[in-house]
Steps between C-alpha positions, in 0.01 A plus 500: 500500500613844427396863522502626169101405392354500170610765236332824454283542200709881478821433672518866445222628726626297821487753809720443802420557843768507754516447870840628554594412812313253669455600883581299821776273262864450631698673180359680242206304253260605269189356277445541151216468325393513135178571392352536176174701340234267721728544801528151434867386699747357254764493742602541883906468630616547813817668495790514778702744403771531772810293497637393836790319329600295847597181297764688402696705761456211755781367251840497611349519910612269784248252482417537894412875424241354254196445766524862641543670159187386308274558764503831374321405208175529713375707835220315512614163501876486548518227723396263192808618343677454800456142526426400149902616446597359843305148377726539163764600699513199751521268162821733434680399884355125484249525772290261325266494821480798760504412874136435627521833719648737166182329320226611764674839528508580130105390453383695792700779313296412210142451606544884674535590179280303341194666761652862477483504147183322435393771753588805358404434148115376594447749795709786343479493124216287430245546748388834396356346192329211634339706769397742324480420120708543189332804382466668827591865606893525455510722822312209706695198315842463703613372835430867656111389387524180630628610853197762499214226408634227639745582763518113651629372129734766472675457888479140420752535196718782652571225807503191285806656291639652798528126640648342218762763475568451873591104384694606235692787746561224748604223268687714214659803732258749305165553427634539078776386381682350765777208560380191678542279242856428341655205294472172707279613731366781748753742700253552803194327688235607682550580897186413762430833515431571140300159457287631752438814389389375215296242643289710696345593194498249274118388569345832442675502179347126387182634599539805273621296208193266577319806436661643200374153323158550583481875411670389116213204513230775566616710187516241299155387576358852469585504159604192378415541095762789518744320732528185297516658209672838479827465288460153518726274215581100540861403555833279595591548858782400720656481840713367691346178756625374807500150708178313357389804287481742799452842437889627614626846389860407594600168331383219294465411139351668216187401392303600134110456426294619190187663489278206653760413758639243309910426575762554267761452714541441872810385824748723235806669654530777471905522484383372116242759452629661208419149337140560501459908490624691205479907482432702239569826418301786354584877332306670647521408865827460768269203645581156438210247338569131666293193411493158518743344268323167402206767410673756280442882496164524394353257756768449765445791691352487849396694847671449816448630870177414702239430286744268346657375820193418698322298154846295469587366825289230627467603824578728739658425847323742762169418561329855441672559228381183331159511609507793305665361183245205483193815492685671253577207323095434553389790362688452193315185452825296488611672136824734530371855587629721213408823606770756651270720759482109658875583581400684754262213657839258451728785665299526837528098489841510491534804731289305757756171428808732589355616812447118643798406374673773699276381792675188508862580455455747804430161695808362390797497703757514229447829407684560815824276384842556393584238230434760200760450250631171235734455194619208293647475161571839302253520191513734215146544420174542673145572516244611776133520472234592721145611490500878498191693628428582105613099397773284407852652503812407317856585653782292254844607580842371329821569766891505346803311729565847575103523703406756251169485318531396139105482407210618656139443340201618717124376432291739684177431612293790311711370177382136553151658501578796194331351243192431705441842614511604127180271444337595813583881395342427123179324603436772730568745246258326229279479783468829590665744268275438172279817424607690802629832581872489711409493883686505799291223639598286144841547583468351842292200338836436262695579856323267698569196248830548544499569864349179561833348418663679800792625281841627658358873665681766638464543858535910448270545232214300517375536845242776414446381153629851386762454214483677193272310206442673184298337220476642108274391235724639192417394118766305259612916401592526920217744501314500852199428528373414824737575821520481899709503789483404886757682696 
């Protein structure tokens, strides 16, 4: 499948609208879309147009410098870099298995970020929307809104991030970008004091992901003809899966289904991924295009994060968590759920998972060891992956006898899931565009498709939901037709 649709009867009287950039996105993106006489859309890209280039300058670095250096790729989730590189890293000093203590240490790390994320995108960024409507008043439709209607939601996300981030602080050294993990292992552990601080709290916060679920159930049965099938497209998707098919974000094998759930391949290691995903590249955009390579290009391509995630594993190891699985799995009617507002449904799932996972590493004593670091037989190559708040991530990493990085190829988790927010972005455009006049509530339809993704944001910008967007309807001459701006 591709974006370019059928071809214009006049080529020459295509129009192009522009959402240039897209607001509450980690980088700089825009949308594209070409219309012709009927406003009928021939064509919708999503472009990422800023080049980060970090494959490259982590060249020629110490490899150990590797884990604290990419975690600058993100503010939102850098501990996924953080141990994705450490994971590819440990390959690199032989620690073929971590010590059972390091283990614990770096998943409690991980599951504080999975619930601080998951957190601040649905409370934060998305809420507004779902409380309030698409189309509703710009002024109203952001978390200042939210905190004025509904004042319990809002508090609720503020402290459920806030807790995460205290995990992270107490397990990582920082609440972003800190240094808890290195190669082989962890350089600290947790002291009584700091497990019980965070205990104290921890089942006030189940209770509030508990909640979250429900309140995503109640939108969705509100409305469910627009919920199940706003930007919705049929797809590939992948993850990795743990012991027995758990749902695990930190290890496990990689794990491919089609459109009906069917396998295409399953138990694969992921040091051999590059066996079965290929990447393509595109002119007009700095993001990658991965797919499946038994599939091809044109029907390879695939979503990942928690709609994919919680429809791949077969189960989910805490019981609230799966309880809620098996009614979402329910209310699909046992078909894979296609539509990306369900994202959000599949994010509180997971967010709820975290937080009992948490839960019970607090009751376990060897948080409190010593026995944090391991190393074996030198390797030149390795790869870490993990589940990223936004999907499956890709860290591969070559290392010279001299412990300098050769090669360094990164899979993010928003590129694993480009080409599926282009077809979200066009059916919402077909959908809604045709015959109408340029709208600030139409650009937050086209925003919200892509939202639902939870791509990399920008903690500074997007808190509000007050970056610049400008959008021009111009003819094929560049003339302007139609134009508007939010501030």
């Amino acid at each position: 499948m591709t974006f370019e649709l059928e071809t214009a009867e006049h080529p020459d009287r295509l129009r192009r609208v522009a959402i240039d950039p897209v607001s509450r996105v980690e980088g700089h993106g825009k949308v594209t879309i070409l219309l012709d006489e009927h406003n009928k859309v021939h064509q919708v890209r999503l472009h990422i147009v800023e080049f980060r280039g970090f494959e490259k300058f982590i060249q020629g670095r110490p490899y150990w410098e590797v884990p604290v250096m990419v975690q600058r790729l993100c503010g939102i989730c850098p501990v996924s870099h953080h141990l994705a590189a450490s994971k590819a890293m440990d390959i690199i000093v032989g620690a073929k298995k971590l010590t059972p203590i390091a283990e614990k240490l770096r998943r409690l790390m991980h599951y504080g970020q999975m619930l601080q994320s998951h957190a601040l995108h649905f409370f934060h960024l998305c809420s507004p929307d779902l409380l309030f409507g698409f189309d509703s008043d710009v002024t109203q439709r952001n978390i200042v809104g939210v905190a004025a209607q509904h004042p319990d939601i809002a508090k609720r996300g503020v402290l459920l991030r806030k807790f995460g981030q205290e995990v992270i602080r107490l397990t990582s050294g920082k609440r972003v970008h800190g240094t808890g993990a290195v190669p082989g292992g962890m350089n600290k552990s947790l002291t009584i004091a700091e497990r019980d601080e965070l205990l104290k709290d921890i089942y006030q916060i189940v209770a509030w992901s508990r909640d979250a679920v429900h309140l995503i159930q109640k939108v969705h049965s509100q409305d469910p003809g627009l919920y199940n099938s706003f930007g919705t497209f049929r797809s590939n998707f992948m993850s990795i899966v743990g012991h027995n098919g758990d749902l695990d974000f930190y290890h496990g094998a990689l794990r491919a289904r089609d459109d009906n759930g069917k396998i295409i391949f399953d138990g694969v290691d992921y040091q051999h991924y590059d066996r079965y995903i290929q990447e393509e590249v595109k002119p007009w955009t700095y993001m990658k295009f991965p797919f499946l390579a038994s599939l091809g290009k044109e029907h390879g391509w695939y979503k990942v994060g928690p709609l994919a995630r919680v429809q791949n594993c077969n189960q989910i190891s805490t019981p609230f968590a799966e309880h809620e699985r098996k009614a979402f799995i329910d209310y699909a009617g046992g078909m894979p759920m296609h539509a990306p507002l369900a994202y959000h449904w599949t994010r509180m799932i997971e967010m709820l998972h975290a937080a009992e996972e948490i839960k019970n590493l607090l009751h376990d004593d060897d948080l409190l060891g010593s026995d944090l670091m391991v190393k074996g037989e030198r390797q030149r190559e390795g790869v870490g992956v993990i589940e990223a708040p936004r999907g499956t991530l890709f860290h591969h990493y070559c290392v010279d006898e001299n412990d300098l990085v050769t090669m360094a190829n990164l899979i993010v988790s928003t590129t694993n899931n480009n080409q599926a927010m282009n077809e979200a972005v066009r059916h919402v455009a077909k959908r809604y565009l045709h015959g109408r006049e340029v709208t600030e509530g139409l650009l937050n339809h086209i925003e919200v498709a892509i939202r639902a993704f939870d791509p990399c944001l920008s903690c500074a910008t997007h808190a509000l939901g007050k970056m610049p967007l400008e959008v021009e309807l111009v003819d094929v001459e560049g003339q302007q037709i139609h134009a508007m701006s939010r501030s």
